[in-house]
VOPAGU-2260 file (C-alpha; in pm, 1 decimal, decimal comma):
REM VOPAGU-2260
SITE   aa  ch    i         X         Y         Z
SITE  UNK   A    0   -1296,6   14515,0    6455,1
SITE  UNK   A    1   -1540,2   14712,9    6597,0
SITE  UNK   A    2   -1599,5   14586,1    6952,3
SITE  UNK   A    3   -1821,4   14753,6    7289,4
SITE  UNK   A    4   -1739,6   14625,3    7590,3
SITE  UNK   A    5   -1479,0   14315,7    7735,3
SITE  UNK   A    6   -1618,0   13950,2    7596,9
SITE  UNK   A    7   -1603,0   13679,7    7873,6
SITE  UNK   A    8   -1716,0   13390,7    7677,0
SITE  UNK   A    9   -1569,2   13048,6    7763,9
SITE  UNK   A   10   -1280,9   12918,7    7500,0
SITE  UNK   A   11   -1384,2   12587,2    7353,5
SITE  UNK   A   12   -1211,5   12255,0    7435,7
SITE  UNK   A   13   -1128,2   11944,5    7200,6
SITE  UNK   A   14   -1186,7   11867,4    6806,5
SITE  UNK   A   15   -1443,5   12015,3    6636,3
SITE  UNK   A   16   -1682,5   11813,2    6401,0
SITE  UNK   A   17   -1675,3   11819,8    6019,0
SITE  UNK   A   18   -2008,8   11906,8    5933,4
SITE  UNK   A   19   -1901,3   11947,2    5538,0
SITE  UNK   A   20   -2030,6   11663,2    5385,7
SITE  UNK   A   21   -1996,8   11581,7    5004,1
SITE  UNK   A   22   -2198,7   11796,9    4717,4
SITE  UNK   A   23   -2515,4   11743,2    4809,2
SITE  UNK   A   24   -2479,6   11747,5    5222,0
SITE  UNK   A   25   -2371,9   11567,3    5512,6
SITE  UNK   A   26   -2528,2   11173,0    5420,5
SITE  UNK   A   27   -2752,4   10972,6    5663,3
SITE  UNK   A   28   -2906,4   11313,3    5844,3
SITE  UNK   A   29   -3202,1   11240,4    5979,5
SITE  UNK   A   30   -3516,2   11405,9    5859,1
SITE  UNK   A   31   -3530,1   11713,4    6078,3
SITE  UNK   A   32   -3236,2   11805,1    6321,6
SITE  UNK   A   33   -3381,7   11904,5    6609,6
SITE  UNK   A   34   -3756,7   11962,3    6764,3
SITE  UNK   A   35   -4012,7   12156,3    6577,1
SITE  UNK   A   36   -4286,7   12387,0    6800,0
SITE  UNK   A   37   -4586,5   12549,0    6604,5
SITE  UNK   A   38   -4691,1   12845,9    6779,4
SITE  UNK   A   39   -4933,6   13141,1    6714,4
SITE  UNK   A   40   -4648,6   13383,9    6835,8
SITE  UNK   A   41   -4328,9   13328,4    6734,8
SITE  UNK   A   42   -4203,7   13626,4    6878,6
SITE  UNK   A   43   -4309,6   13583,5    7228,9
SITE  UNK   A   44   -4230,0   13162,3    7215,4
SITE  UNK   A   45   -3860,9   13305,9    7145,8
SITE  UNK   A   46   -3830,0   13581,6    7395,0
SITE  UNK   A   47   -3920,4   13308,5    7651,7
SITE  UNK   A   48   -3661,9   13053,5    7512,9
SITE  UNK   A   49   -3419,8   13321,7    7501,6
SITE  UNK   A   50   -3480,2   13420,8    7931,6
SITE  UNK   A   51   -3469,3   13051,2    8041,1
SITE  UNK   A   52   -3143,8   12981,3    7845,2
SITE  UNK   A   53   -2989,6   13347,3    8019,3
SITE  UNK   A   54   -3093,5   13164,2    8351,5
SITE  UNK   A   55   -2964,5   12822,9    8302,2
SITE  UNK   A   56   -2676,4   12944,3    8108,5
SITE  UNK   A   57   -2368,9   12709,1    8285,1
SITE  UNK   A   58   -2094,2   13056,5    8296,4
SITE  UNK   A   59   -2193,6   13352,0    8411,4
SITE  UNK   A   60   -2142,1   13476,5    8051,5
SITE  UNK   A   61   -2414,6   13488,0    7843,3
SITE  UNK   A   62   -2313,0   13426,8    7476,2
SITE  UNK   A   63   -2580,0   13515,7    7229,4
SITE  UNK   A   64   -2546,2   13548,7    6843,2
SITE  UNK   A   65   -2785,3   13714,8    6666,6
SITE  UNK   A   66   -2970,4   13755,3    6314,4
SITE  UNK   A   67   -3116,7   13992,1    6094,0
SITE  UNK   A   68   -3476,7   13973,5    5882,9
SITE  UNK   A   69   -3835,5   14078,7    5966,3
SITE  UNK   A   70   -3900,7   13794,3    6216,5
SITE  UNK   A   71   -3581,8   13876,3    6369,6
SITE  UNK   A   72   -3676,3   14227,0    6390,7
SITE  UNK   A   73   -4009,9   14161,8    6616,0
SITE  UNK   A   74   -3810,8   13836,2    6798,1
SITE  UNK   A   75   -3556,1   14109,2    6878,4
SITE  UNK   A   76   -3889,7   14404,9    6984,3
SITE  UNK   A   77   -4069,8   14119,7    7162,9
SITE  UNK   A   78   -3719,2   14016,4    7357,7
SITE  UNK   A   79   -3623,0   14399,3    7471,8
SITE  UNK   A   80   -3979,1   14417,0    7632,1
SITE  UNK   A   81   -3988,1   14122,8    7801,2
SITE  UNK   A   82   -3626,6   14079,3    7901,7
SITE  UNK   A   83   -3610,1   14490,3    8024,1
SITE  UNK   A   84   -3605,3   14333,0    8387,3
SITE  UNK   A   85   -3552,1   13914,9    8358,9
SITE  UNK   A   86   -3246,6   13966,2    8169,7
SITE  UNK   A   87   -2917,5   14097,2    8337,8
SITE  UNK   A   88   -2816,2   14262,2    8001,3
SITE  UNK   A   89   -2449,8   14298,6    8158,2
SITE  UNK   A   90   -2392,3   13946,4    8121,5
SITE  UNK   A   91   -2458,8   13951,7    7769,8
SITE  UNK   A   92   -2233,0   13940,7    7473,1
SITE  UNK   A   93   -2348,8   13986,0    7151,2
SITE  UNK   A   94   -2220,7   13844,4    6817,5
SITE  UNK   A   95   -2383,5   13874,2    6466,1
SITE  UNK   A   96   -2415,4   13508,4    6283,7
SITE  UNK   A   97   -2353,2   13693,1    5951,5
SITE  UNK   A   98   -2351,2   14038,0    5786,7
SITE  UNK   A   99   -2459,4   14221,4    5439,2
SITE  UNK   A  100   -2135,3   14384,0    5313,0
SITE  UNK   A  101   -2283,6   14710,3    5389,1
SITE  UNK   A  102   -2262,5   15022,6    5601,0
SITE  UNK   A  103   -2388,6   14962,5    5978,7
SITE  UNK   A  104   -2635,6   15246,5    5895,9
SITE  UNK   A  105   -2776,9   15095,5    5578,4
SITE  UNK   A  106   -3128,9   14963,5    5593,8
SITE  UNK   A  107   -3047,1   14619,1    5500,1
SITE  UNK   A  108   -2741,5   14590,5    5799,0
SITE  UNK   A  109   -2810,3   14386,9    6039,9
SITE  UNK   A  110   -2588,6   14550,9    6301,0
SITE  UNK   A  111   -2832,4   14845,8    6237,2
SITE  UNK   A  112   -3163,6   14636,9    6288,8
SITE  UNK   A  113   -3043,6   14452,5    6594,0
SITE  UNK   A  114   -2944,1   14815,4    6757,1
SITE  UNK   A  115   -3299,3   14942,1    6665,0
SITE  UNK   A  116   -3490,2   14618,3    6780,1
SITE  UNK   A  117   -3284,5   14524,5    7063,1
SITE  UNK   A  118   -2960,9   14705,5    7182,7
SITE  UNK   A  119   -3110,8   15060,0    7230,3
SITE  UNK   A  120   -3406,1   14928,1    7349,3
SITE  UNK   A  121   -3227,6   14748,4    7687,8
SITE  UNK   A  122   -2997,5   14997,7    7731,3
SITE  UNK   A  123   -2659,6   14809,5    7719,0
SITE  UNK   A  124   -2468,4   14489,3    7677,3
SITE  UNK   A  125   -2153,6   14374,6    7793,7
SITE  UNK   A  126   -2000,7   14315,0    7470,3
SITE  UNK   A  127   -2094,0   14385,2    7126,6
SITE  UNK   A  128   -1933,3   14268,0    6869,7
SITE  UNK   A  129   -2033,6   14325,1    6503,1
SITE  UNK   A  130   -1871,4   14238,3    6163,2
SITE  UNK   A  131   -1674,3   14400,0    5961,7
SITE  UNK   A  132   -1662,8   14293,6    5656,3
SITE  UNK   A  133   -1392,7   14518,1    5522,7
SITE  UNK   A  134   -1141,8   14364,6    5712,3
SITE  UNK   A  135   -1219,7   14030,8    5614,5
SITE  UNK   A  136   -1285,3   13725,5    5819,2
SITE  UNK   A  137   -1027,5   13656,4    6006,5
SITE  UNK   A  138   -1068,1   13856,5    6264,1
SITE  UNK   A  139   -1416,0   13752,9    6379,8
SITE  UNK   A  140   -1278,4   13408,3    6313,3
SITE  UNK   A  141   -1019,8   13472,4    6549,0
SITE  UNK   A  142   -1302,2   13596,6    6802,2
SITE  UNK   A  143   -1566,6   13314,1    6767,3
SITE  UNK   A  144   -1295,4   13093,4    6793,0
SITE  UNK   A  145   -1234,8   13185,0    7131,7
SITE  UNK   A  146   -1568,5   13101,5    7243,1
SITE  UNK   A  147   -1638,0   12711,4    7355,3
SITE  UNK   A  148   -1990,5   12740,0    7304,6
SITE  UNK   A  149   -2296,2   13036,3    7257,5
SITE  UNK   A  150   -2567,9   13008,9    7434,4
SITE  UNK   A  151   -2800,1   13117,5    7204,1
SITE  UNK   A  152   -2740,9   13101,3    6786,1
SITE  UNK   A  153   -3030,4   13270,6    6642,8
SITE  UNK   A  154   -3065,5   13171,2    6301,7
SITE  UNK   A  155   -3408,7   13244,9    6030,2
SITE  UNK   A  156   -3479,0   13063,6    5701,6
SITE  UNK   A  157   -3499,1   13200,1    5371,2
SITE  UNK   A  158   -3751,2   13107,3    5115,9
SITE  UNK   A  159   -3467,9   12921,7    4916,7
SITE  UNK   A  160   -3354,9   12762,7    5224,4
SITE  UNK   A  161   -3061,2   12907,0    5359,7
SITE  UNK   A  162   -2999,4   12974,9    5717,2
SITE  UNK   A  163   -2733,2   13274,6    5792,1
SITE  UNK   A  164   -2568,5   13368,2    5511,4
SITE  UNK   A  165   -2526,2   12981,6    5374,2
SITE  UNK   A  166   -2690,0   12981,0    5037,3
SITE  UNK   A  167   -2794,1   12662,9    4825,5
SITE  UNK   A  168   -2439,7   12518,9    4654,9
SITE  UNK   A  169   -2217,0   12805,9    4799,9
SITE  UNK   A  170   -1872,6   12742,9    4896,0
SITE  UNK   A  171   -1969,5   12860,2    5274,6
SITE  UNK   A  172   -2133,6   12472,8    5299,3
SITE  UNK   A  173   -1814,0   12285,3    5239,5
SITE  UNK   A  174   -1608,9   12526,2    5434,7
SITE  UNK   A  175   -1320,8   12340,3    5645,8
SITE  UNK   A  176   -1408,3   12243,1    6010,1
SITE  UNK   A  177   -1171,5   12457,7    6137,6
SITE  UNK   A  178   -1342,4   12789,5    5978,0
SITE  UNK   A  179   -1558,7   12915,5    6187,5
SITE  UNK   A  180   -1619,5   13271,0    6027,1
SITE  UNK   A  181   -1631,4   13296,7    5570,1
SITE  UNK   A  182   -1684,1   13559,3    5351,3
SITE  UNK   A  183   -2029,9   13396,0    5126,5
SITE  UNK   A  184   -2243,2   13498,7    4822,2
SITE  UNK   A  185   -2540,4   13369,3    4662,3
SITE  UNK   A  186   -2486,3   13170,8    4387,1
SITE  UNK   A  187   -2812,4   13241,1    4238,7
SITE  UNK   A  188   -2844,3   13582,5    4259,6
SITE  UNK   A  189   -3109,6   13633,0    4450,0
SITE  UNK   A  190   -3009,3   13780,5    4785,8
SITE  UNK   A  191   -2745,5   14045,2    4685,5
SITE  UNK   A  192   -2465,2   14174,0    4861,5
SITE  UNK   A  193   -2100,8   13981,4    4941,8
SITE  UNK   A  194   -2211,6   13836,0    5319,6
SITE  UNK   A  195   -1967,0   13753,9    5587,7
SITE  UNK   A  196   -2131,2   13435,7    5810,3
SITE  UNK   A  197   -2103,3   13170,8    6040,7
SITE  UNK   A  198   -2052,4   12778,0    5913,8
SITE  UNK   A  199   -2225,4   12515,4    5961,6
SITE  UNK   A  200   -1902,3   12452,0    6265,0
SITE  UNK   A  201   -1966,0   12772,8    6434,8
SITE  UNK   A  202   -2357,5   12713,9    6446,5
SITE  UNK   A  203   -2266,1   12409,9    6579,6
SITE  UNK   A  204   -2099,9   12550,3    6883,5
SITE  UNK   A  205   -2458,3   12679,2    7058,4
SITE  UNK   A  206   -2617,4   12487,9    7333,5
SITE  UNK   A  207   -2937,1   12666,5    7217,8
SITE  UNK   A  208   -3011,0   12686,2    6820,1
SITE  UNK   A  209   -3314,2   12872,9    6791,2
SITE  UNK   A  210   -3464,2   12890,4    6422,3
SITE  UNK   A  211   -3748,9   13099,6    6377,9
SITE  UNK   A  212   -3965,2   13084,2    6075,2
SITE  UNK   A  213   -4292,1   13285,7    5986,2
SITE  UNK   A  214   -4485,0   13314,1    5659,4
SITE  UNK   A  215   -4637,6   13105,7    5432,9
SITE  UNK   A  216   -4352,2   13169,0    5158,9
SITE  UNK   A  217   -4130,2   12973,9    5399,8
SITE  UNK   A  218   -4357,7   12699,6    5391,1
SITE  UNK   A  219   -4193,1   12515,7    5090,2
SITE  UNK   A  220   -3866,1   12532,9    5197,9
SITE  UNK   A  221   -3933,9   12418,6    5560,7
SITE  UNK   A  222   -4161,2   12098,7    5413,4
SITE  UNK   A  223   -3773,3   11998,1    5195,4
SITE  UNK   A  224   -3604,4   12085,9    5516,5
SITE  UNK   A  225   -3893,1   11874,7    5689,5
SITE  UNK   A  226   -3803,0   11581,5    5492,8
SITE  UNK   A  227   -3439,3   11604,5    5546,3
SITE  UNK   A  228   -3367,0   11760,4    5182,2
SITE  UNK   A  229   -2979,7   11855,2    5188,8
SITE  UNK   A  230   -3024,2   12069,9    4899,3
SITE  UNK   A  231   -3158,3   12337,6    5168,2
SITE  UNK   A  232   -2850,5   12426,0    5393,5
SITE  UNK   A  233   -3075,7   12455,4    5694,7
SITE  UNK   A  234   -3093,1   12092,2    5645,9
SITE  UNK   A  235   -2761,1   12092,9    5778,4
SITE  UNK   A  236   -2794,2   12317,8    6114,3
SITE  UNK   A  237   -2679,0   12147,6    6446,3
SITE  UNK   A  238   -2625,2   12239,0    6808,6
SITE  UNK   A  239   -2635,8   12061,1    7163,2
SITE  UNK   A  240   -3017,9   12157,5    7081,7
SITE  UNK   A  241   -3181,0   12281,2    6809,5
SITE  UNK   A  242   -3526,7   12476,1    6812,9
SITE  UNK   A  243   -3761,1   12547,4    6543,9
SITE  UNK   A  244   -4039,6   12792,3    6612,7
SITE  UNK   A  245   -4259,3   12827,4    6357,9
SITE  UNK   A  246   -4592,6   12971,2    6282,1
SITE  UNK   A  247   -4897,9   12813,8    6144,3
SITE  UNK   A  248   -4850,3   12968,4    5795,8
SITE  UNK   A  249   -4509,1   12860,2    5768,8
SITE  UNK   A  250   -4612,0   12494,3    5875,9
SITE  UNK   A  251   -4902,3   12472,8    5642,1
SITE  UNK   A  252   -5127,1   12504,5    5948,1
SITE  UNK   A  253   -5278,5   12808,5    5818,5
């Protein structure tokens, strides 16, 4: 595994909770986990949700796992600029909530966009650690399993609803508790490349789950996810607190 720096991350404590659920999701969710913000800037609303969690973060490790897309892209831009001086960027390790099977120099890598966006922008972190999908999961699984809890998951949401790299009626959804870390595809076809991603248990594990969402082709699959439609995986995300920042378009606002 291909890993920068020395992770510090606290190791997590107790049972973890089966967020599986049968074949159509976890029964009796509520409508919307979590508390939904429209804002005109996405961008800058999570840059400043990102520098108040570093500063009330409970260790001095600050655990933060990151995402890949075009609003993840100018979170990441808008987060470098504004965190240059508010963020001790030593403190910071840096995990990827999932991965295209592809080179970390190929446009669609996410390693690659969060180094453009963010990591050469601040200069440094304490720890990076991306995937790997060539040596399978277990070895991240072994590392996120280490940590009790992130301080910030970073997650998006796809037009079909999927959050990470857990796709409508893949087998990622109904992984075991335990697994933290799964290889994943999409059943439909419509996002290609193999993906290596969190579960719905390691999302589960951040005391800050922000999900950002921007566009009006999101805005159909936020209204299911709106009205607590398991069919959409994002239906399924949980964390101590979970965070949706989304943008007028994307609400139907627009």
């Amino acid at each position: 595994m291909a890993v920068t720096g020395i992770g510090r991350c606290p190791r997590p404590h107790g049972p973890q909770p089966d967020l599986r659920g049968g074949a159509g999701g976890c029964s009796g969710a509520p409508a919307l986990n979590g508390e939904l913000l429209v804002v005109d800037d996405v961008p800058a609303e999570f840059s400043e949700r990102v520098i108040e969690a570093f500063h009330s973060r409970p260790d001095e490790a600050f655990c933060f796992a990151v995402s890949g897309g075009d609003t993840a892209r100018r979170c990441y831009e808008r987060l470098a600029a504004d965190g240059a001086d508010q963020i001790d960027w030593w403190q910071v390790d840096v995990y990827w909530g999932d991965e295209r099977c592809v080179p970390p120099e190929d446009p669609d890598s996410n390693e690659r966009l969060v180094r453009e966006a963010l990591l050469q922008r601040v200069g440094a972190a304490n720890a990076v650690y991306p995937m790997r999908c060539d040596e399978g999961p277990d070895p991240y699984q072994q590392r996120v399993a280490e940590v009790r809890q992130f301080d910030v998951i970073h997650l998006g949401l796809g037009p079909c609803g999927h959050t990470a790299s857990l796709f409508p009626k893949s087998a990622a959804l109904d992984a075991d508790p335990g697994r933290l870390v799964v290889m994943n595809t999409d059943p439909s076809g419509r996002n290609k490349h193999e993906r290596m991603t969190f579960t719905l248990s390691a999302i589960a594990r951040g005391r800050l789950v922000i999900v950002t969402v921007e566009g009006e082709e999101k805005r159909e699959a936020l209204d299911r996810v709106r009205a607590g439609d398991l069919e959409m995986p994002a239906s399924r995300v949980t964390g101590e607190h979970v965070l949706w920042l989304v943008d007028p378009a994307a609400a139907g606002q627009g």
